[in-house]
C-alpha positions as CSV (number, residue, x, y, z in Angstrom):
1,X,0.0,0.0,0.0
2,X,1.0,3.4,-0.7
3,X,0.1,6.7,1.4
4,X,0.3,9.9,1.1
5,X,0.5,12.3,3.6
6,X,-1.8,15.6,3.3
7,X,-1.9,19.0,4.8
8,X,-5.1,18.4,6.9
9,X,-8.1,16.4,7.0
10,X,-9.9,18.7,3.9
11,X,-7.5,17.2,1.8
12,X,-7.6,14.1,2.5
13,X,-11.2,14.3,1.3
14,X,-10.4,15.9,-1.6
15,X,-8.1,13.7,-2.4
16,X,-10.4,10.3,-1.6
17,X,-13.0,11.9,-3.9
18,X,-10.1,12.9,-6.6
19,X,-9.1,9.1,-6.7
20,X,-13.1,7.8,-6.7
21,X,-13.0,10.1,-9.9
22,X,-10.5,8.1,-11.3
23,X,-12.0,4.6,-9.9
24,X,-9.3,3.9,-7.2
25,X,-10.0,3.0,-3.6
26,X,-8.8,4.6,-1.3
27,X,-9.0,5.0,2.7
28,X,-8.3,8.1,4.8
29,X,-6.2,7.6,7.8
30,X,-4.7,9.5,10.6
31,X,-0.9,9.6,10.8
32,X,1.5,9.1,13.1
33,X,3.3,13.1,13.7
34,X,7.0,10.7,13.7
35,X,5.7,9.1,10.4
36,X,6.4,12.6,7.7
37,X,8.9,14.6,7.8
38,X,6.3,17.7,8.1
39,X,4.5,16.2,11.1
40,X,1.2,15.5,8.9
41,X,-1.5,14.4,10.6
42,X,-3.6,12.8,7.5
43,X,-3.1,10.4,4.7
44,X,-4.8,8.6,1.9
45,X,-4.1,4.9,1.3
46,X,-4.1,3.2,-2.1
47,X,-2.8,0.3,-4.1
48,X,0.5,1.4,-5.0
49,X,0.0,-0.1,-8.8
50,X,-2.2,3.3,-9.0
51,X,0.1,5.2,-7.9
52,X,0.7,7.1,-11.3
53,X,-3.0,7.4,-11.6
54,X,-3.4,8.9,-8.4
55,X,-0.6,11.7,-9.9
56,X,-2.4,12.5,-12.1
57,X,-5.8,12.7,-10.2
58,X,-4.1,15.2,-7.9
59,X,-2.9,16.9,-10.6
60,X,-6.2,18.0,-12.1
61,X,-7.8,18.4,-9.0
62,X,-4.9,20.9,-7.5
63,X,-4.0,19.0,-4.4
64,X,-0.8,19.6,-3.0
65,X,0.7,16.7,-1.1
66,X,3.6,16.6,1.5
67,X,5.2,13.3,0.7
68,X,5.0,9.6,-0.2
69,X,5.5,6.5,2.3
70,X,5.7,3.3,1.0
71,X,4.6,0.4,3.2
């Protein structure tokens, strides 16, 4: 699974409904401050095979994301 970490929990639904536009699941979930290097408090989880996908969904709908974590 792949997750990335977001700003605040208003991204993190923009970004689940970004990645429903483009038909991936996904799963909001509350970080760890020790798990980004900015402290983030939110994520959204994904199979990583839709990882360039998900790129692009952000892209086009303008969210801004602090970092990837691979697990």
């Amino acid at each position: 699974m792949c997750v990335i970490a977001l700003k605040s929990m208003t991204y993190a639904i923009k970004a689940k409904k970004a990645l429903s536009d483009f038909y991936i699941d996904s799963e909001i979930v509350r970080l760890e401050p020790n798990m980004t290097k900015k402290g983030c408090a939110y994520g959204i989880s994904f199979n990583c095979v839709n990882l360039d996908s998900a790129k692009e969904a952000f892209k086009k709908w303008s969210i801004r994301y602090t970092e990837l974590i691979r697990n």
